[in-house]
C-alpha positions as CSV (number, residue, x, y, z in Angstrom):
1,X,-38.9,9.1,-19.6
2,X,-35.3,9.8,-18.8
3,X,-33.4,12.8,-19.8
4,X,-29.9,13.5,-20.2
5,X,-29.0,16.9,-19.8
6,X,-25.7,18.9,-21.3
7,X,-23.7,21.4,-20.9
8,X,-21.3,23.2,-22.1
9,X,-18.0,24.2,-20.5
10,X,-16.7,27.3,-20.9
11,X,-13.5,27.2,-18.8
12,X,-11.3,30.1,-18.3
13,X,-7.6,29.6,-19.3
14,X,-6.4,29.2,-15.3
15,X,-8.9,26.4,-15.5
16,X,-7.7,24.8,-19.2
17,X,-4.5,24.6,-18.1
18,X,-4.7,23.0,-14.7
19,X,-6.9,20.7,-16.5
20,X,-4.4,20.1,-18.7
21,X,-1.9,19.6,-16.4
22,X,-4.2,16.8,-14.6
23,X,-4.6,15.1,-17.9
24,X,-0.9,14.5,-18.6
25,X,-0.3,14.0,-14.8
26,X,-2.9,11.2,-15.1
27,X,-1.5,9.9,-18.4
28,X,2.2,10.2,-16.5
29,X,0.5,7.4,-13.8
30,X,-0.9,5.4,-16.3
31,X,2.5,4.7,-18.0
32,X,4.4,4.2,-14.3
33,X,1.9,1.6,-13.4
34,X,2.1,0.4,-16.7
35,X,5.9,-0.5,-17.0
36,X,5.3,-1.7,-12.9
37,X,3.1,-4.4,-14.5
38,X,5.5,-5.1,-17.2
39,X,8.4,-5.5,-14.7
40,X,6.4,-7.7,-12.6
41,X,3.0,-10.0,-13.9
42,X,2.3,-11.0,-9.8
43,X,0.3,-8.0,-9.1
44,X,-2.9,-6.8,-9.0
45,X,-4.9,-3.2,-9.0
46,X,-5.4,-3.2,-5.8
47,X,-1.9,-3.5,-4.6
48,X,-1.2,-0.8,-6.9
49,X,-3.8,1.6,-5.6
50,X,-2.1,0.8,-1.9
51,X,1.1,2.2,-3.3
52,X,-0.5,5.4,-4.0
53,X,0.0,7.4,-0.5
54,X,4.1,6.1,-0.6
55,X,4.1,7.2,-4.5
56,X,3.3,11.0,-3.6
57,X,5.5,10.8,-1.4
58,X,8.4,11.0,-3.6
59,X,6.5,12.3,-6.4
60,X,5.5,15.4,-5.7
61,X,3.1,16.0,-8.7
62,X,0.4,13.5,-7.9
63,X,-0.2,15.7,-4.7
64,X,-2.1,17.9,-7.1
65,X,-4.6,15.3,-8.4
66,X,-7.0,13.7,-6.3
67,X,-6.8,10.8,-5.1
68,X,-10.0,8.8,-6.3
69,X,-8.8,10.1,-9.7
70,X,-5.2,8.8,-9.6
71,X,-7.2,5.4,-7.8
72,X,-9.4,5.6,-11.5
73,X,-6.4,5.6,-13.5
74,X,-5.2,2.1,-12.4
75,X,-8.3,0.8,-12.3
76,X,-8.6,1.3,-15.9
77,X,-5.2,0.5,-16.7
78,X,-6.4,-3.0,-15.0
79,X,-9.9,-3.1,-17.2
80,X,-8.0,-2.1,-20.4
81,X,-5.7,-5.1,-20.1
82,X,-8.7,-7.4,-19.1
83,X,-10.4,-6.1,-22.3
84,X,-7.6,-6.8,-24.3
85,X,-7.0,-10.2,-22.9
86,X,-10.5,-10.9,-23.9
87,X,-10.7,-10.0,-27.4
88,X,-7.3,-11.9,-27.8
89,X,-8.9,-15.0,-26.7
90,X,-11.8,-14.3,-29.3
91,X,-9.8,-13.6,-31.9
């Protein structure tokens, strides 16, 4: 038998608010790569996750988030759209 364990957070309010901060930072990518794709249907995610290491460069907030996080976020910008695309073509 498997078992899923929980538990609770309790952060302290250093910790909510960098989280925070990550969130939006992370919703902040999601919309760049977002409008990139819009401006240009040739690409895919992992061109955009190259781009990454040159896009900290001039924006200086995604040095705060990690980078397999900010690699997560166009991945599922990626499998979002694929999602979508499917249940278009079902209707």
């Amino acid at each position: 038998m498997n078992y899923n364990y929980r538990y609770r957070l309790r952060p302290s309010d250093a910790h909510r608010e960098q989280l925070a901060w990550t969130v939006d930072t992370c919703r902040q990518a999601y919309n760049h790569f977002l409008h990139r794709l819009n401006r240009t249907d040739d690409t895919s995610a992992y061109s955009e996750q190259k781009l990454l290491p040159s896009l900290k460069k001039w924006w200086s907030d995604l040095k705060g988030v990690h980078s397999k996080v900010l690699q997560k976020v166009v991945q599922r910008l990626y499998d979002n759209l694929s999602t979508l695309h499917g249940r278009k073509e079902n209707g």
